[in-house]
ROTI-270425 format. One record per atom (N, C-alpha, C): residue in three letters; x, y, z. Coordinates in steps of 0.1 Angstrom, whole numbers, plus 5000, padded with zeros to 4 digits. Example, Ala and Ser with C-alpha at 12.3 -4.5 7.8 and 13.67 -1.06 7.14 Angstrom:
BEGIN
ala513249435078
ala512349555078
ala513249675078
ser512849785071
ser513749895071
ser512950005079
***
This chain:
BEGIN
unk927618229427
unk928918169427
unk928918039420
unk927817989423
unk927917859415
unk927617859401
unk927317959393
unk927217959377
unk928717969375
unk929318029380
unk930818109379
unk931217979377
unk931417889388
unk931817769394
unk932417679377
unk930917679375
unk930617609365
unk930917639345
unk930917749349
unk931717849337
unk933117829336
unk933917829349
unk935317809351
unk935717659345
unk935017549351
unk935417409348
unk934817409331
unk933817459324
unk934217439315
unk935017489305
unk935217629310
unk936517699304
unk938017609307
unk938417579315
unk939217479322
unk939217339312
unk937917269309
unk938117169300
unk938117229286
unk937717319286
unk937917329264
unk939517369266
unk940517429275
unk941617509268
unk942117399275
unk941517239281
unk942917149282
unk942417079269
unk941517069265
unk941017009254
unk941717029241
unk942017149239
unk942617259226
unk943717219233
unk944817229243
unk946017179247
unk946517049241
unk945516949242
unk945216799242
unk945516779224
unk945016859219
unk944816809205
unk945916949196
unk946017009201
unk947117139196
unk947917169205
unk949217079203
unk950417139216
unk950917279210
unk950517349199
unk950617489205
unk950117549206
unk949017539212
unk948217629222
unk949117699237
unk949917599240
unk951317609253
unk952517639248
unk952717659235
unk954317629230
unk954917729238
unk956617719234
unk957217779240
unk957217889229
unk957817989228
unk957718089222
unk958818069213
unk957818139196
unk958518149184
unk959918159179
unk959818219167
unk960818239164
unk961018409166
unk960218499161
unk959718549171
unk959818639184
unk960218669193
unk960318719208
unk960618889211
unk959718899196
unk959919109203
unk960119129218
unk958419069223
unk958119119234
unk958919069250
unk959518949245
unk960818849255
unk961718959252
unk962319019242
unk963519059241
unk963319199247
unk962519259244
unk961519409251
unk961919409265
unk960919299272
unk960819279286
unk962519279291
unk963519189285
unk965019159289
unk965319309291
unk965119409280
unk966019559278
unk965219599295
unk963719569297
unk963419679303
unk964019629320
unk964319459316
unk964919459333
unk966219509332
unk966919579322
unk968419569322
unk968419759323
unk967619789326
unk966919929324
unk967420019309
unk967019929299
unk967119999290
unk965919949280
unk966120039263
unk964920099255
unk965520029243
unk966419969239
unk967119909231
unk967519789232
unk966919669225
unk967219549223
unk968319519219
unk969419369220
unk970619289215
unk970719289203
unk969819239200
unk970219179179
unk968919209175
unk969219259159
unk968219269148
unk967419169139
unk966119179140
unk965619029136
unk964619089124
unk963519009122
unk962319059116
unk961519149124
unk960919259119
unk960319389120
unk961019429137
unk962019429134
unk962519529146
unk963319639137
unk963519759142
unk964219869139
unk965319899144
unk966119979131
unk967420019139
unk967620109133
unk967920209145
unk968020379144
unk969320339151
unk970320469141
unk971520519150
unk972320409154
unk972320289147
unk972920189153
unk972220159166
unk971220119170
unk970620089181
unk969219989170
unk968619849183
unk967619799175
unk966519839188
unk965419869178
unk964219879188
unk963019769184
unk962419779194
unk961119679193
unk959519809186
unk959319789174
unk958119919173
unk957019879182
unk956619789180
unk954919789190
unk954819819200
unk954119889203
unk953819949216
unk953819869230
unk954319919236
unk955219839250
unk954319769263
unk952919799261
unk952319689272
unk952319539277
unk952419449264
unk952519329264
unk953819299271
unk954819349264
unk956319369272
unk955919359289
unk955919489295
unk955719559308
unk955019429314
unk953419379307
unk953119259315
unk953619129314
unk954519099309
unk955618979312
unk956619019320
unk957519149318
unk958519149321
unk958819109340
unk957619089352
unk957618989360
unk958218869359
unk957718789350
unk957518689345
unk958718639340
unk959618749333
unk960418729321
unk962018719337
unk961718809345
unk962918809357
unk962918679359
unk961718579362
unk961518439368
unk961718329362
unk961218329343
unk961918249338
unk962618269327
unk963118409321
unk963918439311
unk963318469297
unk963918429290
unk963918389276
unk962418259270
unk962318199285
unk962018079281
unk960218099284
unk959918249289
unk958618249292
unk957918239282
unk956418189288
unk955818149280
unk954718239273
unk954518289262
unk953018409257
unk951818319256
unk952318219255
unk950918129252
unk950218059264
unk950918059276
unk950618049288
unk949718179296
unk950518289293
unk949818379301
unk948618419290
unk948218409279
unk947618439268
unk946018319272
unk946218199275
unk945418139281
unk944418179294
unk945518239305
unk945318309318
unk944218399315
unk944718519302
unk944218549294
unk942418539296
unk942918479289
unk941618429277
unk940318379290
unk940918309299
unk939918269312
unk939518399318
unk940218459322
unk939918619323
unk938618679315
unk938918689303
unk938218719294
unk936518669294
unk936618529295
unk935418459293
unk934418549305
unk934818529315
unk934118589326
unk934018749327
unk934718789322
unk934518939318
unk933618969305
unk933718909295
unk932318929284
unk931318869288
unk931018769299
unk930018699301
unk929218829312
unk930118869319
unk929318929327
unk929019109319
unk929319129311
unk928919239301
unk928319259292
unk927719109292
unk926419059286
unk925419039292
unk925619019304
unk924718959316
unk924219149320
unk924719229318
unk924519379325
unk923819439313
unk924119389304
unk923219449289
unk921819389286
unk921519299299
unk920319169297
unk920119139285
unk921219049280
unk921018939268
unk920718839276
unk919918759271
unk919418649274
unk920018529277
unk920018459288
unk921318349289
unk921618249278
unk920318209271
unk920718129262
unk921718179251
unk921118329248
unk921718419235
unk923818439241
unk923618429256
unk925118489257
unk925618369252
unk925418239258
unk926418119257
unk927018109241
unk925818159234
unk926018129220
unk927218229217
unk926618369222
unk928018459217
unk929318459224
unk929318399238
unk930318349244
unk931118269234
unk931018169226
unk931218059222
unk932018149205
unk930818239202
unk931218289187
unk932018359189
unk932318449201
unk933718559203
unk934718449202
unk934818339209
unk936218279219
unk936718169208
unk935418109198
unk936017949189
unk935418019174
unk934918159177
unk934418189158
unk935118259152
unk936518359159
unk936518469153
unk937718469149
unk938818569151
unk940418589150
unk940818569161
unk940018589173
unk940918569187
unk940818409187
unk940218309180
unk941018179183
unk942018129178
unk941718189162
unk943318129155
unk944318189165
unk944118349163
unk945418419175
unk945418339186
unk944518289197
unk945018259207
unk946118119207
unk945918049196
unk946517929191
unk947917929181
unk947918039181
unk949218119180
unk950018239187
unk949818249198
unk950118339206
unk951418349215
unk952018239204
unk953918209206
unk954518299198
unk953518399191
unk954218459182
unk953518629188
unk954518739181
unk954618869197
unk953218929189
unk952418869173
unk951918959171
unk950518889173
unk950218849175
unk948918759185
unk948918729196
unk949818739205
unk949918819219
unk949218909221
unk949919039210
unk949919129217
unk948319169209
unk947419099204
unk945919089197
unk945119019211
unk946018949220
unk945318869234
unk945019019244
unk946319039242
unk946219109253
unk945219229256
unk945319329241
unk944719419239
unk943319399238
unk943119269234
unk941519239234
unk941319209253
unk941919189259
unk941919139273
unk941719329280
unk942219409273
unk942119539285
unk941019599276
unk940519569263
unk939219619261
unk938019599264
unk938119469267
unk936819359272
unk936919489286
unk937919439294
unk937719529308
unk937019659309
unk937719749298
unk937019859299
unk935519899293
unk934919809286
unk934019789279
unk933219719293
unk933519649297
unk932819549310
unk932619669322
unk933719709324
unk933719869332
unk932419979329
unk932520009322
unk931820119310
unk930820079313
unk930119979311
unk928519929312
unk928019899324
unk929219849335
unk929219829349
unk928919929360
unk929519899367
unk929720029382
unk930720179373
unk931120169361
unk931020269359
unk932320379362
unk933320329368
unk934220409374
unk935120439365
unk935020569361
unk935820649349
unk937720629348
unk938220649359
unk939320619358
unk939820509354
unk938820369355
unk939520239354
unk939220179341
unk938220329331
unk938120269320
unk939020329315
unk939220469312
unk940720519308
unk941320449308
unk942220359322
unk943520329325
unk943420219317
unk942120069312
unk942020019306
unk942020009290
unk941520159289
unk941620229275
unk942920229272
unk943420259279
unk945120319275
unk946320249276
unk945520129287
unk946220029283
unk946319939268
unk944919929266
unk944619859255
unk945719939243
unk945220079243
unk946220169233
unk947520129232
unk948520109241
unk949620069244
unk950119919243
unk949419839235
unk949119709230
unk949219719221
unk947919749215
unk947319799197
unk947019929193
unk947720009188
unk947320119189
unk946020209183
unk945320119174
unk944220129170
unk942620099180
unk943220039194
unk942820029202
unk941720219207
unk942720289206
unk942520409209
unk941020449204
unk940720379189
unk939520439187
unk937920449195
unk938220279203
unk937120249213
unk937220399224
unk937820509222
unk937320589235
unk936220679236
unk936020739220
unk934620799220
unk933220709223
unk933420579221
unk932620499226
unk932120459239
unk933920479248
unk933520409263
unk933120559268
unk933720689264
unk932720809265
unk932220799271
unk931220799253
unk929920819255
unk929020699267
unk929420589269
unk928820489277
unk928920549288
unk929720599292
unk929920629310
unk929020809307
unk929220849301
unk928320989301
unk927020989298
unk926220859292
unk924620839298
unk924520689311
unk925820649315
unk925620579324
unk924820599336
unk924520779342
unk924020799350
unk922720889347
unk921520869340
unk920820979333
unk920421119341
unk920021059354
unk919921169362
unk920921289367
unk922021199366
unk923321349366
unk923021459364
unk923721559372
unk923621709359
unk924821669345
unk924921819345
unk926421859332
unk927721829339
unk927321889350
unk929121909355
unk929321769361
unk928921659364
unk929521559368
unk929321469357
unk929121479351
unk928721409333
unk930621409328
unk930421569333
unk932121619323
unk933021559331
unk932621619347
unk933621559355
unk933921409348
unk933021299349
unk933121159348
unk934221159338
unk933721229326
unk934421239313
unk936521239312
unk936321349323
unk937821389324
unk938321319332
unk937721249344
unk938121109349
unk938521019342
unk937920979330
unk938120869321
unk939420949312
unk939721059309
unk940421109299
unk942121119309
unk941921139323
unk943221139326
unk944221019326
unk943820919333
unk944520809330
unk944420759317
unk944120809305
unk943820779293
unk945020869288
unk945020969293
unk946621069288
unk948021049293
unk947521019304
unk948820929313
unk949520829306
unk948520749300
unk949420659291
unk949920669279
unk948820769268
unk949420869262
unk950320919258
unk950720959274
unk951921059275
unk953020969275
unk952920859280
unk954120799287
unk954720759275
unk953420689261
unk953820669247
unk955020749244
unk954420879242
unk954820989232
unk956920999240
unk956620989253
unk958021029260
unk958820879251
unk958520809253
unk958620589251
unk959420649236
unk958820729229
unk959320709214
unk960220819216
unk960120929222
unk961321029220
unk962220979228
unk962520919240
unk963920869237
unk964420749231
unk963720659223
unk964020569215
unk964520689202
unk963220729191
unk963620799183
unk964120959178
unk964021069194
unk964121179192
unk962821289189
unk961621199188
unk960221239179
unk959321149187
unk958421229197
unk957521169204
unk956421099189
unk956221139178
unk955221139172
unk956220989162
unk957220969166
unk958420869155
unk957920749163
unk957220649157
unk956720499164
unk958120379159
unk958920449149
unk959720359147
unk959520289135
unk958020259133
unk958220179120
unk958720169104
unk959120339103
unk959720389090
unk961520299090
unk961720279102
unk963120199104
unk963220069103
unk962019999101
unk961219839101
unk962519769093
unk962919659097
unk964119559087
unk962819469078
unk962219469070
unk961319389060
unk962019319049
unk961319249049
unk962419139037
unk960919119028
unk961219069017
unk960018979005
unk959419109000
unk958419029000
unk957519108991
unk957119258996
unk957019269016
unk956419369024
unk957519469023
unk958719399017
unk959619489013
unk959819579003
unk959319498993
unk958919518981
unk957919698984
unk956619678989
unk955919708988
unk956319828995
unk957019829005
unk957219989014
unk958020019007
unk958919948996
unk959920078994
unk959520098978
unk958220108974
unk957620158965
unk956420238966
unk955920218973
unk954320308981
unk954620318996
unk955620289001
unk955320329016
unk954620249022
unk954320309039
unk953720229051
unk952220199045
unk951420349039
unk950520369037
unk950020449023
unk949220349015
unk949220399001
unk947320338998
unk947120428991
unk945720358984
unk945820248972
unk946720248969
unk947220088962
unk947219958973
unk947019968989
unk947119908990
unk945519858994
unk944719928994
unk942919928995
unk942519798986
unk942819778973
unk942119668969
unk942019538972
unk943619458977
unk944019368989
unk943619409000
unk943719459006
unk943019459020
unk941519459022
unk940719509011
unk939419499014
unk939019369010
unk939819338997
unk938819168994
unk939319079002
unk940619089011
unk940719009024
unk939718999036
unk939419149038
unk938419159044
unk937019089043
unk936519089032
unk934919099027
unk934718979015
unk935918979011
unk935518868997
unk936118729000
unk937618749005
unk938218629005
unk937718489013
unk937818399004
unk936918239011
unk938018209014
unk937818039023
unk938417949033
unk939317899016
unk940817929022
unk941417869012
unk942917789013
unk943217639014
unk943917579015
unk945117579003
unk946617619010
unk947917598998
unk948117458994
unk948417438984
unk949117328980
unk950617358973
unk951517228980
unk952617258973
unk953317188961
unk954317288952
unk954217248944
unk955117138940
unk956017038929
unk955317088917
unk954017028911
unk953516908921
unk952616838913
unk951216918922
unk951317018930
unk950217088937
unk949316968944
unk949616868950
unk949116778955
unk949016718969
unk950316818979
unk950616788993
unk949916938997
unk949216939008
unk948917049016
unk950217109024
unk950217239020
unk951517279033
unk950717399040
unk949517469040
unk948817559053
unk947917609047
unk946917669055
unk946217739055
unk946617919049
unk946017979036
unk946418109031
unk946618199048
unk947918259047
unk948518299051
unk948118459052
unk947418499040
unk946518619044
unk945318629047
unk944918479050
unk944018459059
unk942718459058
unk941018439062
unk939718449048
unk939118599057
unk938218629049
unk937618709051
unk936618699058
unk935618769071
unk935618819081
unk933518729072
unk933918779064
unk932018709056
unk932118569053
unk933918489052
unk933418389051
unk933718279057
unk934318369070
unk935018309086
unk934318409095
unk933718439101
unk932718449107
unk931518579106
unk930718509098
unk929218579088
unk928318599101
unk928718559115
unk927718589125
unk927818719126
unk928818809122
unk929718929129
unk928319039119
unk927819019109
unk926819089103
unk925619129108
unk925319069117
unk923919049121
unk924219209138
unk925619259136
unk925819389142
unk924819449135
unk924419499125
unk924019599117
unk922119579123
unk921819479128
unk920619469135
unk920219559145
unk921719579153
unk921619609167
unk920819739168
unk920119799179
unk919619889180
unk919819979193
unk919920119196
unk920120189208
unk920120309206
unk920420399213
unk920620559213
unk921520579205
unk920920669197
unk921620689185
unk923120779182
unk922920819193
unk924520889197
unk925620779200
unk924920679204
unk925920549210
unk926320469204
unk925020469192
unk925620369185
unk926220439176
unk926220579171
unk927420649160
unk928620599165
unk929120629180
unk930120629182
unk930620449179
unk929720389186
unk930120229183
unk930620199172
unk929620219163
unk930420179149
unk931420259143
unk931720379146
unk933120479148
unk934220429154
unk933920319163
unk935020279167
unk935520139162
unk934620069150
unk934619979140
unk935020049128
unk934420139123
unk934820199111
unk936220239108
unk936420319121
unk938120369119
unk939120279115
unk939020179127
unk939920049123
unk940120009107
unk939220049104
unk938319899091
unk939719999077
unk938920179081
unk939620269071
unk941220229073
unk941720269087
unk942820289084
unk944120179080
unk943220039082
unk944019889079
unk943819879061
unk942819939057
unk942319979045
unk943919979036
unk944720119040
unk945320189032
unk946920089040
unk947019989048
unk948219979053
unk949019899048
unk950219869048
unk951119779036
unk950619639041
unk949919589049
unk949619419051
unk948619429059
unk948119299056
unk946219299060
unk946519209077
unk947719189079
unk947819119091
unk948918959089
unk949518969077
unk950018829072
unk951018849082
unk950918729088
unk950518589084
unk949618569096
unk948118519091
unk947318439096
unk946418349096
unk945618309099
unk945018189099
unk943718179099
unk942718149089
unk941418179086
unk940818269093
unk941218409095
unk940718509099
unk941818619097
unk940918749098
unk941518869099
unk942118919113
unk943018889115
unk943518919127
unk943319109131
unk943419169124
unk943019329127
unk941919369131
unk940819249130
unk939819309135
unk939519249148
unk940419209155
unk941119239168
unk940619359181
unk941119449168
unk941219599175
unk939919619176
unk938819619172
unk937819669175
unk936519539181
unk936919409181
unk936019299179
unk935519309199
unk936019339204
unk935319379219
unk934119499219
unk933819599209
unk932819719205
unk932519599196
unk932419529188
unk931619509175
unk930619379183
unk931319289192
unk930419149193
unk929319229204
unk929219369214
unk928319399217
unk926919409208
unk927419469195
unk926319519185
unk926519369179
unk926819259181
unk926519149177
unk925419089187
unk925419079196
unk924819019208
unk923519099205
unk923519249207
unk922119339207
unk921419299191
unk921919279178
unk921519219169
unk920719119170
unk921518979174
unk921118859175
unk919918859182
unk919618999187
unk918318959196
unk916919009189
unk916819069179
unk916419109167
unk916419019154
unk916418889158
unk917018799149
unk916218699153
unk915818569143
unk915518419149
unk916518369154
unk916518299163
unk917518229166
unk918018119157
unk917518079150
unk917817969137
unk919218019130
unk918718159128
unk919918239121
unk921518249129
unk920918279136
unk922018309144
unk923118219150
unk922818129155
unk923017969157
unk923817879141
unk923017929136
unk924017859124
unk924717909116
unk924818079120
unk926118159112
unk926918099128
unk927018099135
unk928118049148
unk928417949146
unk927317849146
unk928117679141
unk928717649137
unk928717759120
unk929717719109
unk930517789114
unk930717919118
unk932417979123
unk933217889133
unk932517809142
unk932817729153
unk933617649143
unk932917589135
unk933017449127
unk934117459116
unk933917609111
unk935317639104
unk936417629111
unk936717749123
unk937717729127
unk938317639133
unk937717539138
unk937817409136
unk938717329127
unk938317359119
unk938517299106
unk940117349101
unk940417449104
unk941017549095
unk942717489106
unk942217479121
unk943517489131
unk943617309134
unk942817239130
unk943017089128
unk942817029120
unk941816999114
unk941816969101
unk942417039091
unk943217119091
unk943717099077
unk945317039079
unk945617079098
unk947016989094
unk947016839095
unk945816759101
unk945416619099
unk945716589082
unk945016689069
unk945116719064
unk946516689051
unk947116769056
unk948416789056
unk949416669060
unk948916599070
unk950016459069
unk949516369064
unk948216369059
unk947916269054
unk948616289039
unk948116379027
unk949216389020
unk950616389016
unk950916449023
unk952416429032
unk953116269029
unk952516199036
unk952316059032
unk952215949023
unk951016039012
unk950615959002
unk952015968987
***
């Protein structure tokens, strides 16, 4: 009880610390408010939002919200008590404390080494996309990157735990209903709960299996019904109806949602793109943000490589990195790599609760020299990227 103790107070001082030096870590919510306006329909017992904004849809004369409706559902308490005015970046914090203590102890069950967790504690929470996202989480589409990293950690924490098949489903499916790319982590939590017990026979192996698969279809299901009375087509998510403006406009109504024109940008975002600061124009000499499509994952956090070290049953780890892979393809072919964000790839989100396990099992296969200093600098980038560059920024501003 007393490590916990002690875990809490300092989770408690770094997110007043990040409060302290970035008031919006707390802000009130964007411009923005799928998920406020979501939650309003669902206290008013309806499936259809007031007014049409950026990426909401309108079928039939009706506007919908496309993203999948969990983030919604978990405000909409919240949203009866304080409206419009609730906050994502409040509960996205709640969040995030949640979180710390749930990968900590899913590390602690994997026996990584105390010293090795704090490090990876540290490189999940201040190295990756979940910090720029959490530091923007006024906005519905890094919320809903909180959240869904928040029911994967669970079920992943679950999975390696006591094991109780229903509650990783229900976690699975939650997560699904967040991010829908979420879904891929299930051949993975599977497989985890179906060698969780080795001595089992078959039939309680499957049993486990279908335990985990029902509350996993339940939610499923509830999806597929969610879009047929919005669109008439359980399989219709809405996005073909998207209101896009600029360029993403450009782009869908020349190749569509999904094209292999769109693979060459999306991977060098991924894998090539460096730390790179806008200047505005005309004399290109004041800073106005950080690239908006964000750096790539090798040159904002290069700890994330040292997965490929990790070692285990080899059935386990196919599925692991199958539930890394999928993501990786299908964001491949998609009309945007996640813009607009903030020295990182916000998509790899969806899978970064499966990937920092085979980061942690790596690192242990590794000097610690190595390891420690691909963290440092991700620490020290992002850092860099969410303060220093708007310190940055007024200083030119200025001159």
């Amino acid at each position: 009880m007393h490590r916990y103790g002690r875990v809490a107070i300092l989770v408690a001082l770094g997110l007043a610390a990040g409060a302290g030096v970035w008031p919006k870590l707390w802000a009130p919510p964007g411009e923005h408010k799928h998920y406020l306006h979501q939650a309003r329909a669902f206290c008013q017992g309806r499936l259809d939002i007031d007014e049409p904004f950026g990426d909401v849809a309108t079928y039939n004369g009706r506007h919908y919200v496309v993203f999948p409706p969990f983030p919604a559902l978990l405000i909409t308490p919240l949203l009866a008590l304080f409206g419009m005015h609730t906050r994502t970046t409040v509960v996205s914090l709640v969040l995030t404390a949640l979180n710390v203590f749930v990968l900590r102890r899913t590390l602690a069950t994997l026996e990584i080494a105390q010293e090795l967790r704090r490090w990876v504690l540290a490189a999940f929470f201040l190295g990756t996309a979940y910090t720029t996202s959490l530091f923007q989480a006024y906005e519905t589409w890094h919320f809903a990157h909180i959240v869904a990293v928040t029911c994967l950690l669970l079920a992943v924490c679950e999975a390696f735990g006591r094991g109780r098949a229903p509650l990783v489903g229900l976690f699975c499916g939650l997560a699904f209903l967040s991010r829908h790319l979420c879904l891929c982590a299930a051949p993975f939590l599977a497989w985890t709960l179906w060698q969780h017990h080795p001595a089992d026979t078959l039939t309680r192996k499957v049993a486990r299996i279908g335990l985990m698969c029902l509350p996993l279809a339940v939610c499923g299901g509830a999806y597929l019904g969610f879009n047929y009375l919005r669109f008439g087509d359980p399989f219709d998510t809405g996005y073909s109806y998207l209101r896009l403006e600029g360029f993403l406009a450009e782009r869908v109504a020349q190749y569509g949602l999904f094209d292999v024109a769109y693979v060459p940008f999306n991977l060098t975002h991924l894998f090539l793109q460096g730390f790179h600061i806008d200047f505005a124009s005309p004399k290109y000499l004041s800073v106005t943000e950080m690239d908006p499509f964000g750096t790539s994952v090798t040159f904002a956090s290069p700890f994330l490589f040292l997965a490929v070290l990790a070692r285990g049953p080899r059935a386990w780890l196919i599925t692991a990195w199958l539930a890394v892979a999928l993501p990786v393809v299908h964001t491949a072919f998609y009309y945007n790599n996640g813009f607009a964000q903030t020295n990182a790839q916000r998509f790899t989100l969806d899978y970064l609760p499966i990937l920092i396990i085979l980061v942690a099992l790596g690192c242990q296969r590794s000097h610690p020299r190595w390891w420690k200093l691909a963290i440092g600098y991700s620490v020290a980038l992002n850092a860099l990227a969410l303060i220093g560059v708007d310190l940055l920024r007024r200083v030119t501003a200025a001159l």
